[in-house]
C-alpha positions in Angstrom: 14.4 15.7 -15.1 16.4 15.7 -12.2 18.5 12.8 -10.6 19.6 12.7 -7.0 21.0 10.2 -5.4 19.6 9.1 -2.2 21.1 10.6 0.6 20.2 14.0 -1.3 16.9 12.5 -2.0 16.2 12.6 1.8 17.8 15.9 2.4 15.3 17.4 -0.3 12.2 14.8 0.2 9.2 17.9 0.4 11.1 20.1 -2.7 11.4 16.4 -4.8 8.0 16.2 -4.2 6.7 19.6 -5.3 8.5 19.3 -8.6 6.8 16.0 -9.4 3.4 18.0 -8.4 4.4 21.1 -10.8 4.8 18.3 -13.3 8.9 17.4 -13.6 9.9 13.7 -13.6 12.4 13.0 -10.2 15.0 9.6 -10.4 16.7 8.5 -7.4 20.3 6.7 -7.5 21.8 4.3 -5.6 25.3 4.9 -6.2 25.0 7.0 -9.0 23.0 4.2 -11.2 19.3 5.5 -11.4 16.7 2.8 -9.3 13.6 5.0 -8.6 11.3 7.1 -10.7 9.1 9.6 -8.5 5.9 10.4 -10.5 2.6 11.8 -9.2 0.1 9.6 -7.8 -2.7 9.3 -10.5 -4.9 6.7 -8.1 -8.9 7.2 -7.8 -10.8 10.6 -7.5 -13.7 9.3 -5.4 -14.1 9.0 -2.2 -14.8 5.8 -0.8 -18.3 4.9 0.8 -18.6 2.8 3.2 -21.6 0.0 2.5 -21.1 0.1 -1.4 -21.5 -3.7 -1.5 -24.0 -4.6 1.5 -26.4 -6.9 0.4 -24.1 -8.3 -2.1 -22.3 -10.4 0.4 -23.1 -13.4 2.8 -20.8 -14.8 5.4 -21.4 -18.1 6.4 -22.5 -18.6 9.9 -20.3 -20.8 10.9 -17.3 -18.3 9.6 -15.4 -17.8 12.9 -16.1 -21.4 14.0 -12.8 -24.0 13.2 -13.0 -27.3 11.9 -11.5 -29.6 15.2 -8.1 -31.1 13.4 -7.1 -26.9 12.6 -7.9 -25.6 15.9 -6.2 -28.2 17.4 -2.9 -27.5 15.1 -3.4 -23.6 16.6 -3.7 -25.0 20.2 -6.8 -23.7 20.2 -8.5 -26.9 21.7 -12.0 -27.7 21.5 -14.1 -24.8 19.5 -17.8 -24.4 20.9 
């Protein structure tokens, strides 16, 4: 484990970060009391595609049109 406080932390940011991807655990201090644990991001694998959900959801027609009280509190005036 290594600790580093911050200033070294962003002296050495691309080395910190290689020894969390060869697997070591990094903590950051703040005045020599430990605040920050750098671990690898373990987030999803796949990729994301782009229409997963159409057909699945339905927007209202009237979606970009205001009620006349809340465009009138955004100055918006009278909506059409």
């Amino acid at each position: 484990m290594v600790v580093k406080n911050i200033s070294e932390a962003k002296a050495e940011l691309s080395a910190l970060i290689e020894a969390v991807l060869n697997g070591g655990e990094v903590i950051v201090a703040k005045a020599g009391k430990p605040v920050v644990k750098l671990v690898r991001y373990e987030g999803p694998s796949e990729e994301r595609k782009p229409g997963a959900l159409k057909g699945r959801i339905w927007i209202a027609p009237d979606f970009d049109v205001l009620p006349p009280d809340t465009a009138e509190a955004f100055g918006a005036g009278e909506q059409k």
